[in-house]
LOSEKOL-895623 format. One record per residue (C-alpha): residue in one letter; x, y, z. Coordinates in nm, 2 decimals, always signed. Each point is the difference from the previous one (the first is absolute). Layout:
// residues N
[kemi a, [X, Y, Z]],
...
//
This chain:
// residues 437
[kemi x, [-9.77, +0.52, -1.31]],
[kemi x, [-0.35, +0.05, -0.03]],
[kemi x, [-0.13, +0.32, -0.21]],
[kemi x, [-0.14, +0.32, +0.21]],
[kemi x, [-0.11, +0.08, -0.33]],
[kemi x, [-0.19, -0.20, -0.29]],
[kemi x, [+0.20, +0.21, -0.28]],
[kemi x, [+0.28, -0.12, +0.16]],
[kemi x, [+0.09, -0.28, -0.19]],
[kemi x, [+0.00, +0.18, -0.31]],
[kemi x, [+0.32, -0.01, -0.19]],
[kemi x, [+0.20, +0.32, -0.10]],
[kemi x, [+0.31, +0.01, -0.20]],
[kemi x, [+0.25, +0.34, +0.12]],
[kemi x, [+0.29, +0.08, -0.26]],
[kemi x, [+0.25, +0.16, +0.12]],
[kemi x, [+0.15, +0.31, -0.21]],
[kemi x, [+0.34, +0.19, +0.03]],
[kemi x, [+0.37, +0.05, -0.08]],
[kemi x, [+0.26, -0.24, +0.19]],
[kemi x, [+0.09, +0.08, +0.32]],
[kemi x, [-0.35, +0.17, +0.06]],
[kemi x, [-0.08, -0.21, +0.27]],
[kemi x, [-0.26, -0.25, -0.15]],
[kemi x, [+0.09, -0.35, +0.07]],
[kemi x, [-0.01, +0.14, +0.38]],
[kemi x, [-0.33, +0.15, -0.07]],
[kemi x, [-0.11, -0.34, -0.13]],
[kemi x, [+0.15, -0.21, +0.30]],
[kemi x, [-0.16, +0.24, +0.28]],
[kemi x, [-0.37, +0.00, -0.20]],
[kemi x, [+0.08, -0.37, +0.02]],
[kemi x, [+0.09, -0.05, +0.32]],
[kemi x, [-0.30, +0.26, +0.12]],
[kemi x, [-0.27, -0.18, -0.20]],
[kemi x, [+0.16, -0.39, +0.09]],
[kemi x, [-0.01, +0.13, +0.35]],
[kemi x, [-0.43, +0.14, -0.01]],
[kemi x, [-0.02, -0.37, -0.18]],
[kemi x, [-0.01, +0.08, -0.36]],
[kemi x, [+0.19, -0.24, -0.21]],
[kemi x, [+0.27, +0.19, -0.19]],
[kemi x, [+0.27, -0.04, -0.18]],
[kemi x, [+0.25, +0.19, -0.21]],
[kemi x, [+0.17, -0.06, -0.32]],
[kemi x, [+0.31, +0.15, -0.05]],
[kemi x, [+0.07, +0.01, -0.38]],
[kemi x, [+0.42, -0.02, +0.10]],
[kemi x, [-0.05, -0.28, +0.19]],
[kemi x, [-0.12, -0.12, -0.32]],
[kemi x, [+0.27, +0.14, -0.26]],
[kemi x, [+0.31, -0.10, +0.30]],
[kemi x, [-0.17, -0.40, +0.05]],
[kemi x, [-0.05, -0.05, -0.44]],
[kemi x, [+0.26, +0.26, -0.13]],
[kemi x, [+0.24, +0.01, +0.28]],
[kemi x, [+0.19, +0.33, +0.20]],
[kemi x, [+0.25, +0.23, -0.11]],
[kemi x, [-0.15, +0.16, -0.28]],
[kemi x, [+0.15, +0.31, -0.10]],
[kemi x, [-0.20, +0.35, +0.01]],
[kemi x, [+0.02, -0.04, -0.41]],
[kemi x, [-0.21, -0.30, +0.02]],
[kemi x, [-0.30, +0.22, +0.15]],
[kemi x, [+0.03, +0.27, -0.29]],
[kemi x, [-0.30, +0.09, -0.15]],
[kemi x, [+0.15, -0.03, -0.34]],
[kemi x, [+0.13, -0.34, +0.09]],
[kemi x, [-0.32, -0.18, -0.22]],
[kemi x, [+0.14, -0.36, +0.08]],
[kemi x, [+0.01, +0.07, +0.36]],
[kemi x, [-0.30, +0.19, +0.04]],
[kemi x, [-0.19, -0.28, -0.19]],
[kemi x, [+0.18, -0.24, +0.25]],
[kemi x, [-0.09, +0.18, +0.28]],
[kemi x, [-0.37, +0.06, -0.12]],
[kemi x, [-0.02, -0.41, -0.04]],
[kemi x, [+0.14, -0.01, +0.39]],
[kemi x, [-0.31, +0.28, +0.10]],
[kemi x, [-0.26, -0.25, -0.20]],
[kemi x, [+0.12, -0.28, +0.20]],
[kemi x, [-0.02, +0.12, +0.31]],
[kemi x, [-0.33, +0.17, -0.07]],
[kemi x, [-0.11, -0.35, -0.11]],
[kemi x, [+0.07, -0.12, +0.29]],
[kemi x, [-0.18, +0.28, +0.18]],
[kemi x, [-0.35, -0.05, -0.15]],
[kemi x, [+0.08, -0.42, +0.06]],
[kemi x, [+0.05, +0.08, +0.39]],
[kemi x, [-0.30, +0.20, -0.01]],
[kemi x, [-0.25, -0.25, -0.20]],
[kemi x, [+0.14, -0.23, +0.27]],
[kemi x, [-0.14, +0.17, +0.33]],
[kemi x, [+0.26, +0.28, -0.01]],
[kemi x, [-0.17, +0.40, +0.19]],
[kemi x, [+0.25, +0.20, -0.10]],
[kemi x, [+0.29, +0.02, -0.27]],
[kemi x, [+0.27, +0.26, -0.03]],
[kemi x, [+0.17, +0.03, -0.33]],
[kemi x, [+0.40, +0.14, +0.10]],
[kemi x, [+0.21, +0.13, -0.27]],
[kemi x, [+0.00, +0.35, -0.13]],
[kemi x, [-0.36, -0.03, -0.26]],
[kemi x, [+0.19, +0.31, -0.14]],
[kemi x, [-0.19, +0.07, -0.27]],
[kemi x, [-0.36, +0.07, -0.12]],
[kemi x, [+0.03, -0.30, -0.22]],
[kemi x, [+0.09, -0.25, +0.30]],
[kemi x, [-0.22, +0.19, +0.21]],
[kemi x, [-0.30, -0.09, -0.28]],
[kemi x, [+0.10, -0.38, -0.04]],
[kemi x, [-0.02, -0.05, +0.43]],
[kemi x, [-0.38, +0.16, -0.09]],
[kemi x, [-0.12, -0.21, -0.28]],
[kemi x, [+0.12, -0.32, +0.12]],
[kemi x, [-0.13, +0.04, +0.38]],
[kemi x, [-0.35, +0.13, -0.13]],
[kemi x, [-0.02, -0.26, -0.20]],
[kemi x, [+0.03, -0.22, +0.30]],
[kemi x, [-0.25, +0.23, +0.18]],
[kemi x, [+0.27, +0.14, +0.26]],
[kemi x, [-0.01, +0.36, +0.05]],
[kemi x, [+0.37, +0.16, -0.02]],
[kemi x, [+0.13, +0.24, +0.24]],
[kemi x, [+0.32, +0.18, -0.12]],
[kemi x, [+0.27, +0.12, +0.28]],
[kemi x, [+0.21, +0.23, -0.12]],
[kemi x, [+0.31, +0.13, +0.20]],
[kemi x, [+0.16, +0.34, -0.06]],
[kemi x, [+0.31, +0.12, +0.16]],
[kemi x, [+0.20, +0.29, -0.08]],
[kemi x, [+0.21, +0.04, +0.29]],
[kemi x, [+0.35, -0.13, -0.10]],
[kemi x, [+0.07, -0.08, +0.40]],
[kemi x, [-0.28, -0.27, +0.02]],
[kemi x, [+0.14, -0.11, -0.39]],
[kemi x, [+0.34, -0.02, +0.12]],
[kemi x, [-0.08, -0.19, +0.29]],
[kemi x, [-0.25, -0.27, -0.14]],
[kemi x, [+0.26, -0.07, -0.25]],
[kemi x, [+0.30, -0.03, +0.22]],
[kemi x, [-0.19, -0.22, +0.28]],
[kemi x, [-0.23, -0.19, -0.20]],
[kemi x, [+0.12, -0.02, -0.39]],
[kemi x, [+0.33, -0.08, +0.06]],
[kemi x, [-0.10, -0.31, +0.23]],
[kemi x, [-0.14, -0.09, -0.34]],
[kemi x, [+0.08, -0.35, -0.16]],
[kemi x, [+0.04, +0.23, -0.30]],
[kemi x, [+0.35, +0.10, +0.18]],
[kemi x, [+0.11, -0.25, +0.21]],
[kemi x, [+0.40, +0.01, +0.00]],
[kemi x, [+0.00, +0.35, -0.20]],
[kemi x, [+0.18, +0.24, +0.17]],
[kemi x, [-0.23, +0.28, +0.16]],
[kemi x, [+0.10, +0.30, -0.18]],
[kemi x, [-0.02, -0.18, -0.36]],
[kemi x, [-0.33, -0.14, +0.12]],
[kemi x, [-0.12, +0.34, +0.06]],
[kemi x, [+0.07, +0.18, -0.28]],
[kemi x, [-0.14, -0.32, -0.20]],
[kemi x, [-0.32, +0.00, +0.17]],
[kemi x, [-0.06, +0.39, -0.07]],
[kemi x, [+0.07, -0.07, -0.37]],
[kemi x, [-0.28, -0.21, +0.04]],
[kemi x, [-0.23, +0.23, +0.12]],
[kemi x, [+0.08, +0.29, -0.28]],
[kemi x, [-0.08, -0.30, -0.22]],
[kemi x, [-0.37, -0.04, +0.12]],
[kemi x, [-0.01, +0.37, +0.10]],
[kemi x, [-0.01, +0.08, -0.40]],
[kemi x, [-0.24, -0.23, -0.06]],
[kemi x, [-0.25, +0.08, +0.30]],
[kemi x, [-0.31, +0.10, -0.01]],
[kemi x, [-0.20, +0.11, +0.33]],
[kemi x, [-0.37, -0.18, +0.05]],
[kemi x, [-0.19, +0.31, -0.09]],
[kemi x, [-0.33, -0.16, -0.13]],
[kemi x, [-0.33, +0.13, +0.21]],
[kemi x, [-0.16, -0.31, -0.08]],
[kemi x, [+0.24, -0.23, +0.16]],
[kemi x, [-0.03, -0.06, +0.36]],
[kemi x, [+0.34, +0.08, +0.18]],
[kemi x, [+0.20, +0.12, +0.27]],
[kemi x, [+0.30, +0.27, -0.02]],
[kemi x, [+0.25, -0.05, +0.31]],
[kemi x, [+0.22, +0.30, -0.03]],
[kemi x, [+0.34, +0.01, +0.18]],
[kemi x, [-0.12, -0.32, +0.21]],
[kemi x, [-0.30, +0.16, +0.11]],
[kemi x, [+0.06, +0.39, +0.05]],
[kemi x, [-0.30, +0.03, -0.26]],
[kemi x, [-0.28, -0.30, -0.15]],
[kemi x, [-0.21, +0.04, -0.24]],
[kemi x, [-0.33, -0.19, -0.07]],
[kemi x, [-0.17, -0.03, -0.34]],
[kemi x, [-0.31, -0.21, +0.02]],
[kemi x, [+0.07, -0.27, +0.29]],
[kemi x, [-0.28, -0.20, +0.06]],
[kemi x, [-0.06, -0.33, +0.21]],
[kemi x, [+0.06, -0.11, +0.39]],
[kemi x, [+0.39, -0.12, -0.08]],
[kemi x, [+0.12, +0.31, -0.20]],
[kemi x, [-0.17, +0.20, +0.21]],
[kemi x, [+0.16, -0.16, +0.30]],
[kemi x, [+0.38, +0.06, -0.09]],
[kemi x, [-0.04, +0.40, -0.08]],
[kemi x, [+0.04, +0.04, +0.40]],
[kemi x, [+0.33, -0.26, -0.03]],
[kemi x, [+0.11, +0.18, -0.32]],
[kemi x, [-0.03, +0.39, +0.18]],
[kemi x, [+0.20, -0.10, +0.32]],
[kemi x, [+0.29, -0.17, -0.11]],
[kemi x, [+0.34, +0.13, -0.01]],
[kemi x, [+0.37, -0.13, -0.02]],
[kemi x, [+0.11, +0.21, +0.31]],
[kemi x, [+0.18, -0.30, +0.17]],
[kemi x, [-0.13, -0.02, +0.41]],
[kemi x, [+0.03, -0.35, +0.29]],
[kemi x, [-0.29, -0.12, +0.07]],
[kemi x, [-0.05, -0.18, +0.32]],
[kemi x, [-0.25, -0.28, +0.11]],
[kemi x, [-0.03, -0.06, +0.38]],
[kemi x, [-0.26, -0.24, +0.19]],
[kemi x, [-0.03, +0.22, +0.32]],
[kemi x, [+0.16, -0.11, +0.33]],
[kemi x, [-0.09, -0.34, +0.17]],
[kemi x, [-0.36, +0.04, +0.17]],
[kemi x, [-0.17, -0.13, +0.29]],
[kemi x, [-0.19, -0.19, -0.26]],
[kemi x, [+0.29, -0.11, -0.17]],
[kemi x, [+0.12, -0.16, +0.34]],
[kemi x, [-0.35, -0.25, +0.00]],
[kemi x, [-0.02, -0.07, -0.33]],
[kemi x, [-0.34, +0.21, -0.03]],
[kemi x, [-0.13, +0.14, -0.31]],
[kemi x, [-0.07, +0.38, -0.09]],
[kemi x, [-0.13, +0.24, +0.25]],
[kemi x, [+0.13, +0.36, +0.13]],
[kemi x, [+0.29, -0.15, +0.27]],
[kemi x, [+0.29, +0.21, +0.08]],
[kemi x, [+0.33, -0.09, -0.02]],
[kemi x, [+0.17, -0.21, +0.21]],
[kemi x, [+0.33, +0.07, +0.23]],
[kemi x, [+0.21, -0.17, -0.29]],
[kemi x, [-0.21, +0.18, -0.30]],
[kemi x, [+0.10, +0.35, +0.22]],
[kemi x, [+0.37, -0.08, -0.08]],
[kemi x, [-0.04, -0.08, -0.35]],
[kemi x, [-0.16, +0.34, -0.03]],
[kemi x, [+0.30, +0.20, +0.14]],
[kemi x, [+0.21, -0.24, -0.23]],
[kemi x, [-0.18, +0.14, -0.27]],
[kemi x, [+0.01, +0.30, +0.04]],
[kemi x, [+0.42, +0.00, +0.03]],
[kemi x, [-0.03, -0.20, -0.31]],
[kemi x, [-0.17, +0.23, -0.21]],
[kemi x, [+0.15, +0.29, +0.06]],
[kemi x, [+0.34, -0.15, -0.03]],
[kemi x, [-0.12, -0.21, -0.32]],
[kemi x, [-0.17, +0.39, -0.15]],
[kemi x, [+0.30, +0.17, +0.09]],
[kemi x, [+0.27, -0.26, -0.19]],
[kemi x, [-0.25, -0.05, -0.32]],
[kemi x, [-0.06, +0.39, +0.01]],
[kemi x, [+0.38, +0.10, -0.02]],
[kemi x, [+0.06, -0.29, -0.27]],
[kemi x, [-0.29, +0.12, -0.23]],
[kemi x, [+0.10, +0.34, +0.03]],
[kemi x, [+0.26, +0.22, -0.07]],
[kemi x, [+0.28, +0.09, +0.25]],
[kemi x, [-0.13, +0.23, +0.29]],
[kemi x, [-0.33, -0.04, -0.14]],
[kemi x, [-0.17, -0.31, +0.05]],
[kemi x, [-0.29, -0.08, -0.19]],
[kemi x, [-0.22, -0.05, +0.33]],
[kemi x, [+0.04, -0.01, +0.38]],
[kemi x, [-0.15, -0.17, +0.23]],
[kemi x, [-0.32, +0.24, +0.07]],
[kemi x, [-0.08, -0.02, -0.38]],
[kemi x, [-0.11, -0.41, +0.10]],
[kemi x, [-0.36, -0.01, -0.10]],
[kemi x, [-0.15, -0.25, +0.27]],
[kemi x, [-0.34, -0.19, -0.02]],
[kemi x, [-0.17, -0.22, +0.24]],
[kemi x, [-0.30, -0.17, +0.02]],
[kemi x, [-0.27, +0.14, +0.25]],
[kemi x, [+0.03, -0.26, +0.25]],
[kemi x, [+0.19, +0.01, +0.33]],
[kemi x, [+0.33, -0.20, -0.07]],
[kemi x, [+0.10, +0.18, -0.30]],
[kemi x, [-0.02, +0.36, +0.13]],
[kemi x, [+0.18, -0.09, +0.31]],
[kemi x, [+0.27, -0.14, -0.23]],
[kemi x, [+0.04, +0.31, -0.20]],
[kemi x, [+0.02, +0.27, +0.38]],
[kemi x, [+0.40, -0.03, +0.05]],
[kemi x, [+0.02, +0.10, -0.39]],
[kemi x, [-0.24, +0.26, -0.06]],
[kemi x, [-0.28, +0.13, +0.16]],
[kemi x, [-0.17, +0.08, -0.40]],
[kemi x, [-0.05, -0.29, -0.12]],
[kemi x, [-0.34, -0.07, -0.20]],
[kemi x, [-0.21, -0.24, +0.08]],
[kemi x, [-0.22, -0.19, -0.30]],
[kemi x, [-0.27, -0.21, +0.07]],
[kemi x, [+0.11, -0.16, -0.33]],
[kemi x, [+0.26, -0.18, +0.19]],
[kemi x, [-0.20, -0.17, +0.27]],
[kemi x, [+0.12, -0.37, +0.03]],
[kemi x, [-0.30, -0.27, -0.16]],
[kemi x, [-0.31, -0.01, +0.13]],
[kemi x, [-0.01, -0.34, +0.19]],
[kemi x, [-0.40, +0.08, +0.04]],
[kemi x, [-0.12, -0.26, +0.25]],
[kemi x, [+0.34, -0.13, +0.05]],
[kemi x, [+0.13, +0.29, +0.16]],
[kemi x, [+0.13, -0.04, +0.34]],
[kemi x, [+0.08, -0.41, -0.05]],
[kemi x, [+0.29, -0.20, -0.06]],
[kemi x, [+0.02, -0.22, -0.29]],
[kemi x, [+0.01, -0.28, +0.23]],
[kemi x, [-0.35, +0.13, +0.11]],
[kemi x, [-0.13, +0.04, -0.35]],
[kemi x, [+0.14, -0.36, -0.10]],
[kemi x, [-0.18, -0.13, +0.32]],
[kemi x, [-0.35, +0.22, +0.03]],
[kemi x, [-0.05, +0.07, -0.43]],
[kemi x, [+0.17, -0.26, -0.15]],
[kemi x, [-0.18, +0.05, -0.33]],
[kemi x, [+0.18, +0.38, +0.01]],
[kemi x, [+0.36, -0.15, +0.06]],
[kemi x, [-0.04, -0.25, -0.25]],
[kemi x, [-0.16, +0.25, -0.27]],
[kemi x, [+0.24, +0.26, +0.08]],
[kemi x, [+0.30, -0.29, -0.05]],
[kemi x, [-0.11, -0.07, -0.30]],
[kemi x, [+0.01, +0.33, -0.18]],
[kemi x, [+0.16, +0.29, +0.24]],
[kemi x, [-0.02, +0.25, -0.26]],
[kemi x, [-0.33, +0.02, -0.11]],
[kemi x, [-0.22, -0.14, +0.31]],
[kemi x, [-0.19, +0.27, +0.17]],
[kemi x, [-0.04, -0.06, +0.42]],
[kemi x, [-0.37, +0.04, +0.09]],
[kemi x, [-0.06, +0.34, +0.05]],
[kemi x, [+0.35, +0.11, -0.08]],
[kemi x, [+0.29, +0.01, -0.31]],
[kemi x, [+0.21, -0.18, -0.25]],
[kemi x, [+0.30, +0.02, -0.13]],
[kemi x, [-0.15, +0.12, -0.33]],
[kemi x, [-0.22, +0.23, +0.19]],
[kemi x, [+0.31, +0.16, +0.17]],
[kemi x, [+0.14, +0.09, -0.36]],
[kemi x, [-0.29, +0.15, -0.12]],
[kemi x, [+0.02, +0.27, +0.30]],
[kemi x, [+0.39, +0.03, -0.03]],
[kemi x, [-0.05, +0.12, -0.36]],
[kemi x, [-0.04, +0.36, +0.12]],
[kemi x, [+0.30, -0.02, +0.23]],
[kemi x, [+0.24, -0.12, -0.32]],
[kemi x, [-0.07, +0.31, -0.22]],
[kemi x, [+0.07, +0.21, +0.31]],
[kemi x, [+0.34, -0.21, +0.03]],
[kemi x, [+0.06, +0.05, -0.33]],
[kemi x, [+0.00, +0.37, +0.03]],
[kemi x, [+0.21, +0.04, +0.30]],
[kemi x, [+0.33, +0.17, -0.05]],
[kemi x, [+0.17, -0.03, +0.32]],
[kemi x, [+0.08, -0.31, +0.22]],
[kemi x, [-0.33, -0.21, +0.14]],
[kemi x, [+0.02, -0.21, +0.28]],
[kemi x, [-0.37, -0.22, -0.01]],
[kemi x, [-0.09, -0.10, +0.39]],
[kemi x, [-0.28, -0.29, -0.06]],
[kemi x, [-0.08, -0.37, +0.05]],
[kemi x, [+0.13, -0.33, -0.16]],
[kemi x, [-0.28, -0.04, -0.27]],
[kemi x, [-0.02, +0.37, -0.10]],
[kemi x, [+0.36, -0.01, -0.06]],
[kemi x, [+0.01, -0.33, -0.16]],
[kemi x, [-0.23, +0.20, -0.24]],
[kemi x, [+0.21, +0.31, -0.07]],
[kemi x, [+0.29, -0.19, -0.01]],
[kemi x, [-0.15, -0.26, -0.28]],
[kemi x, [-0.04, +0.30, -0.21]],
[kemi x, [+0.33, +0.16, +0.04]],
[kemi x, [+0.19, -0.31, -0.02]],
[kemi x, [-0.28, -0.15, -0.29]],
[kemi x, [-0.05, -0.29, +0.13]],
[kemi x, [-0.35, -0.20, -0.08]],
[kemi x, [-0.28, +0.10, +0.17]],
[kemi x, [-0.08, -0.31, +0.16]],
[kemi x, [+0.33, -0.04, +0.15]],
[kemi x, [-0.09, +0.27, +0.24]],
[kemi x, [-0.09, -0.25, +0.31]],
[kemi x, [+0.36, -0.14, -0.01]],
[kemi x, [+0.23, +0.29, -0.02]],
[kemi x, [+0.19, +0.05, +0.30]],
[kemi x, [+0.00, +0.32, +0.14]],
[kemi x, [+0.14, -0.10, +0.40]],
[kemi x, [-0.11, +0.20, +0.27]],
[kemi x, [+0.30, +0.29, +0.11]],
[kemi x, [+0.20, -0.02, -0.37]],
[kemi x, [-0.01, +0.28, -0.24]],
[kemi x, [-0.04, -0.06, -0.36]],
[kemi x, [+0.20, +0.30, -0.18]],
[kemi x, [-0.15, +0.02, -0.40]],
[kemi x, [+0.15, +0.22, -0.23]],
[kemi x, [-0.18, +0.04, -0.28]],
[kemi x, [+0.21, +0.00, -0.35]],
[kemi x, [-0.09, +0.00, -0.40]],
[kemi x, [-0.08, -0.37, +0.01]],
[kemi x, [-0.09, -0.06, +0.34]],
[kemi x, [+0.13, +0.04, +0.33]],
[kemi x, [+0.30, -0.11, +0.21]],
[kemi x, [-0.07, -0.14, +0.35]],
[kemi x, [+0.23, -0.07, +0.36]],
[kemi x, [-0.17, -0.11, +0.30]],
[kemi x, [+0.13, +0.13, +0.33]],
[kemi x, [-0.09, -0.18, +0.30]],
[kemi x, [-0.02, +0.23, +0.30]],
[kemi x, [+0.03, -0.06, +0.42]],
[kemi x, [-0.10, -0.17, +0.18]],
[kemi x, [-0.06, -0.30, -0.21]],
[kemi x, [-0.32, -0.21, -0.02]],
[kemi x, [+0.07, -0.36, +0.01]],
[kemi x, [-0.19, -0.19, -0.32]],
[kemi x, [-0.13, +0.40, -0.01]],
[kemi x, [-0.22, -0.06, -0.33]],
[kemi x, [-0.30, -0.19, -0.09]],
[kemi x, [+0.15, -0.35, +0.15]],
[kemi x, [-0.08, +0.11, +0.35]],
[kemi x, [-0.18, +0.29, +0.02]],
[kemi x, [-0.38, +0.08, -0.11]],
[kemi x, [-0.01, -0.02, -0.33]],
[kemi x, [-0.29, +0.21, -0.21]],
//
C-alpha cells in the first residue's frame, strides 16, 4: 500500500510488558491486525511460541520461578532468539515489530533498548495493567487454558497451575516507570492510558485503538443493503432506491435483528436480565438512498456516516462493466489487473476506501452494544478484512452477497463469524452477477 505519509516507512519496535493473563498477546494481535489492515507491515513475535516450538509445552509453574537460574537463563536464550529474529525481519523490509512475552523486568526492558538502538529502531513499550480479578479470571479461563501449555490437563489443575505462574513473575515484576522511555500504560483494558513521550505517525496512530478497546463481548453484523434498481441493470454507484425485492429484504431484516439481539442478549446475560435488547442495536448507514431505506422497518435512529459511502466509481459511475470493457477499455483492463490499488478517474480505490474507514474502526472498537453496519459490497469487504484479518489486497474478492448477514463476534484472538442468508433470495446474489465495485 502506498504511504500517506513519508515517515511512514520508518520502522518501530513495540515491547509488550505485563503479568500473564494481562491481555497482551491480544493487544499485540489487534495492533497487528489494525496496522496490517492501514498497510503497515507487522508482525509479532511471541516469545512462547518460541519456548513451546524449541523447548516443548507442559512446563510446570516451577520452571518459570525466578529463582529457577537454569530456566530463567533458558528462557532468556529463547527471548534473544526471538529478538534476533525481530531485528532480522526488520533489516529485511519489516515496519513494525512487536516483541510478546512479559519484558518483566528493568533489566529485559534495557536489553530490548540497547540492541534496537543499536539497529537505529526506536522502541515503544506497551505495558498492560489489570487489577480487576473478573477480567484476570476470565482471560485465563478462555484464553490460557486453550494453551498448548495444557492441552489434556484437566481444567481445574490447569488453573491453579497457571496462577502459580503468575505469583512466580508477580515477585519478580517490575512496572516500566522510566520517564525517559517512550510507553503506553493500558490499565484494566483501557479504563485509563497513559502516555510518556510518544512520538512518530505509527505510535501516535494506535493511542485512539489503544483508548477504545474493551473485552465487553457484542455481534456485529455486516449487511449490503437490499437489492436496488441499480442492482437490477448491472449499473454502478449512484443514489437508486431500493427495489420491490430489496423492500422485502428490509422487513426480513428487521425480524432478524431483533430476534437475533434478543436470543444473543438473554445468552450473554444473566437470567431476567439480558445483557441488551433489541433498542440498544447501534445502526449505521451510509448517506445514500438504499441503505437508509434498508435500516426504516428496524429503527428510525439510525446514523448515517458519509464514511460508509460505497467506492467512488468517478467517471464510471452510472455504467455497466460491460460498458466500461467496451467504451474505456484501458480502465477495465487496468482495473483487472490490480483491483485493490487502481484508482477510477476521478473516483476511489480499494486502498483509498481503507484509508477513510480508519475513523469508523476505532468507533467500532468502542461500541458496547450490538452494531448492525447497513453499507455497500466494497466498504464491507473492507471492514470485514480487518475484523476477520485477512490481507489487504484480498479485499476485491471477498464475498459479501447481496441480502446475507454476516454476524462477527469479536473474541480475545479474533472473531467468530455465521452468515445468515435472508428472503427473498437473490439468485448468483454476489459479485458474479450483480455490479460489482
Amino acid at each position: 500500500m502506498h504511504s500517506l505519509h513519508p515517515r511512514d516507512l520508518s520502522p518501530h519496535v513495540l515491547a509488550m510488558v505485563g503479568l500473564p493473563a494481562r491481555g497482551k498477546t491480544s493487544i499485540a494481535r489487534k495492533i497487528t491486525r489494525y496496522l496490517s489492515w492501514l498497510g503497515h507491515p507487522t508482525r509479532v513475535f511471541n516469545v512462547g511460541s518460541y519456548r513451546r516450538s524449541l523447548l516443548g509445552a507442559h512446563h510446570p509453574a516451577n520452571f518459570f520461578a525466578p529463582e529457577n537460574r537454569e530456566a530463567r537463563r533458558t528462557l532468556d536464550e529463547m527471548a534473544m532468539a526471538a529478538l534476533d529474529d525481530l531485528l532480522a525481519w526488520l533489516g529485511g523490509g519489516g515496519e513494525v515489530a512487536i516483541f510478546d512475552a512479559t519484558n518483566s523486568t528493568r533489566a529485559r526492558r534495557q536489553i530490548i533498548s540497547e540492541r534496537c538502538r543499536n539497529q537505529g529502531y526506536p522502541v515503544v513499550f506497551i505495558e498492560s495493567i489489570c487489577g480487576d480479578e473478573a477480567i484476570i479470571e476470565t482471560n485465563v479461563r478462555e484464553t490460557k487454558l486453550r494453551s498448548p501449555d495444557y492441552e489434556g490437563v484437566d481444567a481445574r489443575e490447569a488453573v491453579r497451575d497457571f496462577r502459580a505462574r503468575i505469583a512466580h513473575y508477580t515477585r519478580a515484576y517490575e512496572p516500566v516507570t522510566d520517564l525517559e522511555s517512550s510507553y503506553i500504560k493500558i490499565i484494566d483494558v483501557g479504563r485509563q492510558v497513559m502516555l510518556n513521550r510518544i512520538h512518530g505517525y505509527v505510535p501516535a496512530r494506535l493511542v485512539p485503538l489503544l483508548m477504545n478497546m474493551h473485552v465487553a463481548p457484542r455481534p456485529i453484523w455486516l449487511t449490503r443493503h437490499g437489492e436496488s434498481l441499480f442492482n437490477q441493470q448491472g449499473l454502478l454507484g449512484g443514489d437508486p432506491d431500493l427495489s420491490p425485492r430489496g423492500e422485502v429484504y428490509a422487513r426480513s431484516l428487521a425480524a432478524f435483528v431483533r430476534g437475533r439481539a434478543r436470543e444473543l442478549g438473554e445468552a450473554s446475560g444473566i437470567p431476567g436480565e439480558p445483557a441488551w435488547i433489541p433498542d440498544d442495536v447501534v445502526v449505521w448507514t451510509s448517506s445514500l438512498r438504499r441503505t437508509i431505506q434498508t435500516s426504516r422497518p428496524l429503527t428510525q435512529r439510525s446514523t448515517a456516516w458519509r464514511a460508509l459511502d460505497e467506492i467512488d466509481a468517478g467517471v464510471c459511475e452510472g455504467m455497466t462493466y460491460e460498458e466500461i470493457q467496451l467504451k474505456m477499455p484501458q480502465v477495465f483492463e487496468a482495473r483487472a489487473a490490480d483491483k485493490f490499488r487502481y484508482r477510477y478517474p476521478r473516483g476511489e480505490s480499494y486502498e483509498d476506501v481503507i484509508q477513510r474507514l480508519d475513523p469508523m474502526i476505532i468507533e467500532l472498537e468502542r461500541q458496547r452494544s450490538p452494531v448492525l453496519v447497513i453499507a455497500h459490497q466494497a466498504v464491507l469487504r473492507a471492514l470485514y478484512a480487518y475484523l476477520m484479518d485477512k490481507p489487504p489486497h484480498t479485499c476485491p474478492s471477498l464475498p459479501i452477497p447481496l441480502h446475507t448477514v454476516i454476524e462477527l463476534v469479536p473474541t480475545a484472538y479474533g472473531c467468530e463469524e455465521r452468515r445468515f442468508q435472508l428472503a427473498p433470495e437473490i439468485p448468483g446474489g454476489d459479485e458474479s452477477t450483480i455490479a460489482h465495485p
